[in-house]
N, C-alpha and C positions, 0 to 999 in steps of 0.2 A: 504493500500500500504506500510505505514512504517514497518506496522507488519509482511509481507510478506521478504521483504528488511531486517528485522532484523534475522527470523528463515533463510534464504540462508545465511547471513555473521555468524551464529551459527553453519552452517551444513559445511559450507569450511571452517571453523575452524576446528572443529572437524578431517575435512579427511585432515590436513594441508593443504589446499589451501587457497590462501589469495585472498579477493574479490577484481574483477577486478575496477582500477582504475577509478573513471569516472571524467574527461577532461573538462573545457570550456577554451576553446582556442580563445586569442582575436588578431586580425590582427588589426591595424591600424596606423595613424600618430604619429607625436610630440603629440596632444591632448590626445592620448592614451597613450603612450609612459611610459615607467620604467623610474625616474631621480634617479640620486646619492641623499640622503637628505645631505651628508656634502658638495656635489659643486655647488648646487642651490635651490632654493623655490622651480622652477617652479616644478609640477606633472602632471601628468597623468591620467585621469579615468580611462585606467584600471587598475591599480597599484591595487583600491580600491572593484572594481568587488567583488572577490573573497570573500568579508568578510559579503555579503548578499548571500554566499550558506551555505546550512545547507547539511547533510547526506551523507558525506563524499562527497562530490563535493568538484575541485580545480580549480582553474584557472590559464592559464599561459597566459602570457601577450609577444607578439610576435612584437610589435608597435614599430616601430622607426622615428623619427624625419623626414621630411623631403622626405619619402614618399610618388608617386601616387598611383593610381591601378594598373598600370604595375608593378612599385617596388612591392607590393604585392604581384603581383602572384609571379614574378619574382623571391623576392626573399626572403621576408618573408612568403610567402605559401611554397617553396620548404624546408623552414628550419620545418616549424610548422607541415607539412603533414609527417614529418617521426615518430611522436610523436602522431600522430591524429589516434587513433581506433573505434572501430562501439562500437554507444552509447554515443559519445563524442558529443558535439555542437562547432561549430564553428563561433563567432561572427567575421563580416564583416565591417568596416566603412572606407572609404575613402573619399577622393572630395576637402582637401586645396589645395593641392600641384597640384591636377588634374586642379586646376583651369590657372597655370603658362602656357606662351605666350597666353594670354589673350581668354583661351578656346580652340588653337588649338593644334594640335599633335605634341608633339617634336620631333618625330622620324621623323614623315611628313615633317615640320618644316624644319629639318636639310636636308631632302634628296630633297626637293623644290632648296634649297639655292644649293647644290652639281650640282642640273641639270641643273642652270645657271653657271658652274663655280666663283661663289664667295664663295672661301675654308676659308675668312676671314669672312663673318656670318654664316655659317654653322657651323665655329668652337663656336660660339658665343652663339649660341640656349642651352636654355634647354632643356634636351633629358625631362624633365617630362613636363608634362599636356597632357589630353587626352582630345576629344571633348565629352562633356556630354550626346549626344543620338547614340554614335558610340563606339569609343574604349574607354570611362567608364564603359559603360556598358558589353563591351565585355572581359574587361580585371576583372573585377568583374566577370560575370557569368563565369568566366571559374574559378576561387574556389568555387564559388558553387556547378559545375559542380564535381570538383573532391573530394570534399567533401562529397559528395552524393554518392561518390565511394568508398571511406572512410567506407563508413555505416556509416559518420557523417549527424548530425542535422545543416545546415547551415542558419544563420539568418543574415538577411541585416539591416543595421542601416544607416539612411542618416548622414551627417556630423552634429557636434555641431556648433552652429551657434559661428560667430566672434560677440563681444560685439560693432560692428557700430552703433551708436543711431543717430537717425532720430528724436528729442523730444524725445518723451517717449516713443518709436518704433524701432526696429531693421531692417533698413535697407535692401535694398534687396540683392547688394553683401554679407551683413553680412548674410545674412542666402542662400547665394552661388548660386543665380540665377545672374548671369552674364547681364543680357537682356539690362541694362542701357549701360552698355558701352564693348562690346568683341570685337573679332577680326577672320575674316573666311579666311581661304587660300584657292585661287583660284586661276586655272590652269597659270594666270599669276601673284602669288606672294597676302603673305597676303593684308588684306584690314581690317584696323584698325576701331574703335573707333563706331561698330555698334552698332543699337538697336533694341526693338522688345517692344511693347507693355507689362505691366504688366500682361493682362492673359495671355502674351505668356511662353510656358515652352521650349522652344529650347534649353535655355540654364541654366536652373536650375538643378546642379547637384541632390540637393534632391530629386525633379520630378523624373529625370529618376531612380534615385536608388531605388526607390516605385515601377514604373514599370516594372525596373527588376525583382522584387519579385515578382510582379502579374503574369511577364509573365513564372516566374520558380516555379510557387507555392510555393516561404519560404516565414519564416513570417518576418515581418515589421517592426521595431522602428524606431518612427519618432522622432529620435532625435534632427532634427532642429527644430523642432514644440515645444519640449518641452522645449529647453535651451532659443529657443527666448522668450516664457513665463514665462523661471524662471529668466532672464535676466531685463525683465521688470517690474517681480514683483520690485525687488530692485531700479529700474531706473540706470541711467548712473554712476551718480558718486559713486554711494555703491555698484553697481557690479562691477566695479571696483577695488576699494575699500578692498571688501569682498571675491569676488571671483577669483581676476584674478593677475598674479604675478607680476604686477609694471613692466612688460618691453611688455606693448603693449596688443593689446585687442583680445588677439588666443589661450594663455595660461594660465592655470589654477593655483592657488595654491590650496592647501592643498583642504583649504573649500570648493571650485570649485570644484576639482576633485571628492569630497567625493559625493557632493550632485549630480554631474551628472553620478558617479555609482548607485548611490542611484535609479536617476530617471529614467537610463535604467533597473533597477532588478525591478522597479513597474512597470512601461512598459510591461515587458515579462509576471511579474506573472498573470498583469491583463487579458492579452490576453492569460493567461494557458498556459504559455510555462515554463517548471518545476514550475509549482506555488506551485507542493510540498515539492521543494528543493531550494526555494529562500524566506528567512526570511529579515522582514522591520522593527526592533526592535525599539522600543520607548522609553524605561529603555533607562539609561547610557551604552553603549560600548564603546570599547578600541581599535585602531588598532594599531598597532598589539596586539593580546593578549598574546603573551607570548615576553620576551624580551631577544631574544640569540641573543647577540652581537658579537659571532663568536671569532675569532683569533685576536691576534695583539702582537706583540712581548714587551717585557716586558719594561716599562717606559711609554711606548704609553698612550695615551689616550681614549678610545673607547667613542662613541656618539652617541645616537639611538633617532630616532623621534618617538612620539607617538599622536594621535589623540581622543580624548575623544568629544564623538558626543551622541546626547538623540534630542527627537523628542516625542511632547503630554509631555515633563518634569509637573509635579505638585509638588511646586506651579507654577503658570506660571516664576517666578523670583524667583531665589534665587543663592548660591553659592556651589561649587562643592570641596572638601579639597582633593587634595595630596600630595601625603607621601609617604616615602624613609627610608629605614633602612641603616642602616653605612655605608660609604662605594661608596653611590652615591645620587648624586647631578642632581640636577632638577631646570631646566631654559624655560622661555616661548622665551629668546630672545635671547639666547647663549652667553650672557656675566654675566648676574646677576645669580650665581646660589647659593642656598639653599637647605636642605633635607628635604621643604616642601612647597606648593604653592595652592594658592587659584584662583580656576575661576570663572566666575559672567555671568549668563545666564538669559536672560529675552524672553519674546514670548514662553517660552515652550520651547525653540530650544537652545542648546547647541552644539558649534563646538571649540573644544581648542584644539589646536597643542600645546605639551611640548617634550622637549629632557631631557633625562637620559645620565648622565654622569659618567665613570667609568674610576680612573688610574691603571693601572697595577703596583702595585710595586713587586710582587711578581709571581715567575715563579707558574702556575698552575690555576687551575678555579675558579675566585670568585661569589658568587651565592647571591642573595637577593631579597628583593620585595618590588613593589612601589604598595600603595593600593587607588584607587579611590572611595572615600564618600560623598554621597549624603545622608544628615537624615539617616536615620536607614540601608539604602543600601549602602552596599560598592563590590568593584571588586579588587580581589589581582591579581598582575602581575607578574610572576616571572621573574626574570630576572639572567642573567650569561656572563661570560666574561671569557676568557681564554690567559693568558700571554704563551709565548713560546719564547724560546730563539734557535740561529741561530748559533749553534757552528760544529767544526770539518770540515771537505774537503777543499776545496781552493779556495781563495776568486777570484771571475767575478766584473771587471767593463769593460763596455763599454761606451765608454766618447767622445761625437760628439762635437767638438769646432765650429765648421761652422762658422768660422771666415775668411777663404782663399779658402775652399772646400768641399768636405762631406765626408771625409776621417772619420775612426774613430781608433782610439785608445784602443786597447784591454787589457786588463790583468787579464790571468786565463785562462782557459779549456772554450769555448766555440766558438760558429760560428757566427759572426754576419752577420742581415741582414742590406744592404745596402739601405742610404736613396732611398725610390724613390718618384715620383709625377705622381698624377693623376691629370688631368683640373688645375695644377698650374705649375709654373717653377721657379728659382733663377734668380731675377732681376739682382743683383750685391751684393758681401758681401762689405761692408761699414759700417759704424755708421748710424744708423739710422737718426741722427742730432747730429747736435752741443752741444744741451740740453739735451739730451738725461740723461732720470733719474733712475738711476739702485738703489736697498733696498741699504742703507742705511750699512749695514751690511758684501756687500760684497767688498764694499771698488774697486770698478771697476771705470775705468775712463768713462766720456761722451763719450770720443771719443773712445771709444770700439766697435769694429767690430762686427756685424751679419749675419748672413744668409738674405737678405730682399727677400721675397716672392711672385709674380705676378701670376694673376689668367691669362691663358693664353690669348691670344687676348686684354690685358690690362684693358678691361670694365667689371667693378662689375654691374652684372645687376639686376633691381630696383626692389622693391617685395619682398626681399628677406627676412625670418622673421626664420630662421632656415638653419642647415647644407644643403647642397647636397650631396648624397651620390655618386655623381661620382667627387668630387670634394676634394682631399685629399693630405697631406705630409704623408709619412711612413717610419720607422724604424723599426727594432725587434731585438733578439736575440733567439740561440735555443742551448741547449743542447750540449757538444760536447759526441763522440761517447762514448759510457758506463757512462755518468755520468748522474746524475738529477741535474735540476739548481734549487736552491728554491732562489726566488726573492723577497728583502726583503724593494727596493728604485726605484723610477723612477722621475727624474727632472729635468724641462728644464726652459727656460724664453722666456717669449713671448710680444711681445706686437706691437701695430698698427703704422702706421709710413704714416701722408700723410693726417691724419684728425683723428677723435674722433668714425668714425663710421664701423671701423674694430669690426668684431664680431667671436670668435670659440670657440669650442668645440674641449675638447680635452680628448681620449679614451684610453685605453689597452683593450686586449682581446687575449685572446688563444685557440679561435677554429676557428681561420681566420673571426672573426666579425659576425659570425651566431649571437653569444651578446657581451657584451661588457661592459665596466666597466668606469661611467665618473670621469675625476680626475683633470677636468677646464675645466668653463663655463662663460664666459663674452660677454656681449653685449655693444655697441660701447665703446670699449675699451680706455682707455685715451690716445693721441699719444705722441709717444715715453719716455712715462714710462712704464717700465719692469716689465711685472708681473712672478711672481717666481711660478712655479707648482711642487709641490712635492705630491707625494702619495708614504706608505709606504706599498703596500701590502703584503700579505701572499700568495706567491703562489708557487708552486712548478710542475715546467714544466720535464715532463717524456722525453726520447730520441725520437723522431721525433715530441715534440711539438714546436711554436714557440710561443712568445710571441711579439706581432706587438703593436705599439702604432700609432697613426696618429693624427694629427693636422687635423680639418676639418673647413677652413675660409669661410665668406662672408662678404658680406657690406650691413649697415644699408644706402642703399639707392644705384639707377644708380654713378658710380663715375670710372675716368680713373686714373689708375698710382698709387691707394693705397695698400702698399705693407702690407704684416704680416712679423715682422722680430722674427726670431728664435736663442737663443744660449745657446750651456753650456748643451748640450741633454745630462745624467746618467742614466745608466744602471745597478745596481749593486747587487749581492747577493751573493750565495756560490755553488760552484759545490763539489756536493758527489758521490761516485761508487754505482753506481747505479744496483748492485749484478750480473753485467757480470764476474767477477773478472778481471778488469784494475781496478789499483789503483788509484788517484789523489792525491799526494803528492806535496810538494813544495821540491825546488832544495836541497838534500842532501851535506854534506861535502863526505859518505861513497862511493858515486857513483862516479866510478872510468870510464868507457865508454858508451856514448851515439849512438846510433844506430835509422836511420829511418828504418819506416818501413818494407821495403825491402832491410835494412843489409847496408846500407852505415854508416859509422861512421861522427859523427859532434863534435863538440866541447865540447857544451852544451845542457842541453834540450831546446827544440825550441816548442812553442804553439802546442800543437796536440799530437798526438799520439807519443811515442818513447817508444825504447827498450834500459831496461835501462841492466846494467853489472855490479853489486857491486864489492867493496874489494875482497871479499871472493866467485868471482865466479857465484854467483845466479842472475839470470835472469829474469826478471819482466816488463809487460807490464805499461807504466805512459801516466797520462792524465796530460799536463802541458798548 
C-alpha cells in the first residue's frame, strides 16, 4: 500500500499535480480543545492527534470549550465541513457540556419555562445539554450523517471520563452516566434529582454514543473505557497530579492530553482504522518537531512549548540531555532558564514539557537548534524566529475607558466596533470597592471607576467549569476604507468583584470566531485585584476584515450579584494604503483646503475619508 501511495505522489509530481490533501478532522469540547501554551497549562487531546499520523496525514482540531452536540453540529460542523473532502475522517466526541440542566434539553428547557409565562427562568436556562437517548444522539448523527456526504470516514468516540474517584474507581457521573442523580421535564415542568438503577443506561451518555455507531455502522472509540482505566492505573492523587491541570478534574495538561491522543490513535489502529497511517513510536519524540516560532516585532520575546515523550525507553531509568545553541534558552518552568537541561525518566516512560526561549534584538530571522540525547540517540530540532518592525502609515488606537459609558475614543483611519453583550449587561460603572488593587505600576487610585458586568437575570448558574459560548462582552475594530490595519497591541484589565470565584476567558479573532486566539485565562479570579491582559500580536486585517475581541465570564459555583468589572480596553497598531490609491497621511502644514466627500468644504481633516487641495493646486484623496 505505501509502495502504491509513493509511485501516485511520483506520477502527480511529474504531470505537476500535487497529491490531494488527506484530513482528520477532530470536533469536540474544552477536552479537545486548541489552548494558547503562553495563557495557560490546560491542553487538549486533540492539539496532540496529529503527531501519531505518519504519510502525509494532518489533523485539524475544530474543538472548543464549552461545547454540546448541538454546538457541534451547529457550529463547529458548519465551520469544519467547508474544509472536509472524500477521503478525509472525521472524529466525533461530545457528552460534558451535553450533560448541563441535569440531562434535559435546553432548548426544551427554555421553551417549557416561555409556555408558562415565566420570561424570568426561561431567561435563566442553558440553551446547552441534550437528553442522552434523544437529541444526543440526534444532534451527533446528523454529522455523521453529513459526513458520509462528504465522502468522509466518520468515527464516534464517547467522552473522556472526568477524574471522580470512588476509592480507586471512577465514579459513575465521572464516566457521564447521569442514572444517580438527573432530572426529566415533564409536561408539567422538570422533576429533579432522579435515579435508575446501575445497569440502567437511560442516561449514560457513553451508552448511547456506542449505539449510535451501531445503529449508523461507524466505528467506535471507547474513550471513556479507556481514560477511566488509564485514570486508575495512576489512582487519585497522581492522576491528578500527572495528568490533569490543577484547576479541577475535566482538564488535561500536557501529559494528559499527550497520553489520551496516544490512547485514541491505539484504539483506531487496533481496530484497522488507518493502522497504516497511524504510528505509536517508542524511541524519544519531540512535539512539535520543528520549532517556527513565527513573527513578533522586534524586542519581543518569543516562547514555544515542547514535549519530549518515549515509551518501552531502555534502560528502564535513566536521563535525557538538552541542548541549545546561542541565542536561546531552555526552561522546564518559565522562570529558570539555561542553554541546557536535563530530564530523568524511570518505568521506561518518558513525558517532559520544556519551553525555548528566543529575544529578538535584531530586525530579521534568527534560526538555531535544540538537540535531544539519549546515549548514543539524539533528535535535532530546528528552530527560527522572525523580528519585524511596524513603521510608515498612520498610527490607530482605539481606547475604551468604561468608566461612565462604552463610548470609545478613536485616533487614526479606522471604524470601530461598538461594545456589545450577549447573556450579560452593565450593572453600574463604579469602583469595584474601596480596596480595590490595581499593578503597582500604573499608579491608578482604589477608587477608580469600571465597567462592573452582570450575567443577565443576576444568577451564575452552578456546574459551570468553562466558557459558554452564548455568553459574551465584545468589541472590535476594522479597517477604514482603502487602508490595511496591521495590529501590533491589544489591552484591557479585568478582574472579579463580589467573591474569588469569577472565572474568563479572554479571545481575538478575525474570521468572526470560526477560531480564535487566547490572550487570558483565569479561574476564580482574586476579587477586586486587577489583572492586566496585554497581547502583542502580528496581525494584519485587509479592508472588510474585523478584528472582535470578547470577554467570555462564569462562576466557579450557583452565586447572585457577582459582577466581572472591565477597564482601560486598547486597540492599537498602524493603518497603511492598502494599493486602492487613497493615501493615509497625517495633517500636512502644505494643505491649504479640506473637502468631504461630496464637495463640502471643512476646516480640517476630520477621521474618514477627505479630499484634500494643496498649495499648489493638486488634489488627493486622504484616509485620516
Amino acid at each position: 500500500m505505501k509502495t502504491k501511495l509513493l509511485i501516485l505522489t511520483v506520477l502527480l509530481t511529474m504531470f505537476g499535480l500535487a497529491a490531494p490533501a488527506k484530513k482528520v478532522h477532530t470536533l469536540g469540547d474544552s477536552t479537545m480543545a486548541p489552548y494558547d501554551e503562553s495563557a495557560t497549562v490546560t491542553r487538549g487531546w486533540g492539539m496532540y492527534f496529529g503527531n501519531f499520523l505518519t504519510n502525509g496525514w494532518t489533523s485539524i482540531n475544530y474543538a472548543k470549550g464549552g461545547r454540546d452536540s448541538r454546538g457541534g453540529y451547529t457550529e463547529l460542523w458548519q465551520t469544519a465541513k467547508k474544509n472536509v473532502e472524500q477521503g478525509d475522517y472525521v472524529i466525533i466526541t461530545f457528552g460534558h457540556n451535553d450533560e448541563k440542566n441535569g440531562g434535559m434539553d435546553g432548548y426544551a428547557l427554555k421553551a417549557y419555562y416561555e409556555s408558562i409565562g415565566d420570561a424570568t427562568k426561561a431567561a435563566a436556562v442553558d440553551l446547552r445539554g441534550t437528553v442522552p437517548s434523544t437529541t444526543y444522539k440526534e444532534w451527533l448523527g446528523k454529522i455523521v450523517d453529513e459526513a458520509r456526504e462528504k465522502g468522509a470516514t466518520p468515527i464516534i468516540c464517547s467522552p473522556v471520563c472526568r477524574s471522580y474517584f470512588d476509592g480507586g474507581k471512577i465514579r459513575r457521573n465521572g464516566r457521564h452516566d447521569l442514572g444517580d442523580s438527573f432530572s426529566v421535564l415533564t409536561e408539567n415542568g422538570p422533576i429533579e434529582k432522579q435515579s435508575v438503577p446501575q445497569n440502567d443506561h437511560t442516561m449514560d451518555y457513553a451508552y448511547h454514543s456506542e449505539q449510535l455507531a451501531k445503529e449508523k455502522g461507524v466505528a467506535f472509540i471507547d474513550l471513556t473505557k479507556a481514560t477511566a482505566e488509564l485514570y486508575e492505573s495512576y489512582g487519585d492523587k497522581k492522576c491528578h497530579d500527572f495528568l490533569f491541570d490543577g484547576e479541577g478534574s475535566t482538564h488535561f495538561n500536557t501529559t494528559g492530553a499527550l497520553l489520551v491522543a496516544r490512547e485514541c490513535a491505539r484504539l483506531m489502529k487496533a481496530q484497522g482504522i488507518m493502522s497504516d497511517d497511524i504510528t505509536l513510536p517508542t524511541d524519544i519524540t519531540v512535539v512539535p518537531a520543528t520549532g517556527d516560532m513565527g513573527e513578533a516585532y522586534k524586542g519581543q520575546t518569543l516562547t514555544k512549548e515542547f514535549t519530549v515523550n518515549g515509551f518501552g525507553l531502555s534502560p528502564e531509568e535513566g536521563t535525557v540531555s538538552i541542548t541549545a545553541t546561542d541565542g536561546i534558552q531552555l526552561s522546564t518552568n518559565k522562570t529558570d532558564w539555561a542553554s541546557s537541561l536535563t530530564a530523568s525518566y524511570s518505568a521506561s516512560t518518558l513525558v517532559q514539557t520544556f519551553y525555548a526561549q528566543v529575544t529578538l534584538t535584531e530586525t530579521g530571522t534568527i534560526t538555531g537548534t535544540i538537540t535531544i540525547a539519549q546515549g548514543d540517540k539524539a533528535i535535532t530540532i530546528p528552530v527560527s524566529a522572525t523580528a519585524i518592525t511596524l513603521e510608515g502609515g498612520t498610527e490607530v488606537k482605539a481606547y475604551w475607558r468604561l468608566e461612565k459609558d462604552a463610548a470609545c475614543e478613536l485616533t487614526g483611519p479606522a471604524t470601530v466596533i461598538e461594545e456589545t453583550f450577549n447573556g450579560m449587561e452593565v450593572q453600574r460603572y463604579s469602583n469595584p470597592n474601596a480596596n480595590t488593587v490595581w499593578p503597582e505600576w500604573t499608579g491608578f487610585e482604589a477608587s477608580r471607576k469600571t465597567q462592573r458586568n452582570l450575567i443577565v437575570g443576576g444568577a451564575w448558574p452552578a456546574d459551570e467549569i468553562d466558557d459558554n459560548p452564548e455568553r459574551y462582552i465584545q468589541w472590535g475594530i476594522k479597517p477604514a476604507k482603502g487602508t490595511e490595519l496591521k495590529i501590533d497591541l491589544i489591552s484591557l484589565f479585568a478582574c472579579g468583584c463580589g467573591g474569588n470565584g469569577m472565572c474568563s476567558h479572554i479571545y481575538f479573532s478575525t474570521d468572526n470566531f470560526e477560531t480564535r486566539t487566547t490572550i487570558f485565562e483565569m479561574k476564580t479570579m482574586p476579587a477586586n485585584n486587577m489583572q492586566f491582559v496585554e497581547s502583542k500580536p502580528v496581525i494584519s486585517l485587509k479592508e472588510g476584515q474585523e478584528l472582535l475581541v470578547r470577554v467570555y465570564p462564569w462562576y466557579n459555583g450557583s452565586a447572585t450579584g457577582k459582577t466581572i468589572c472591565l477597564s482601560d480596553l486598547t486597540i492599537h497598531g498602524m493603518a497603511v494604503d492598502s494599493g486602492t490609491g487613497i493615501s493615509n497621511v497625517k495633517k500636512s502644514t502644505s494643505e491649504t483646503a479640506f473637502f468631504t466627500i461630496d464637495g463640502c468644504q471643512q476646516s480640517a481633516l476630520r477621521p474618514g475619508l477627505n479630499i484634500v487641495r494643496d498649495a499648489d493646486g493638486n488634489v488627493k484623496k486622504v484616509i485620516y
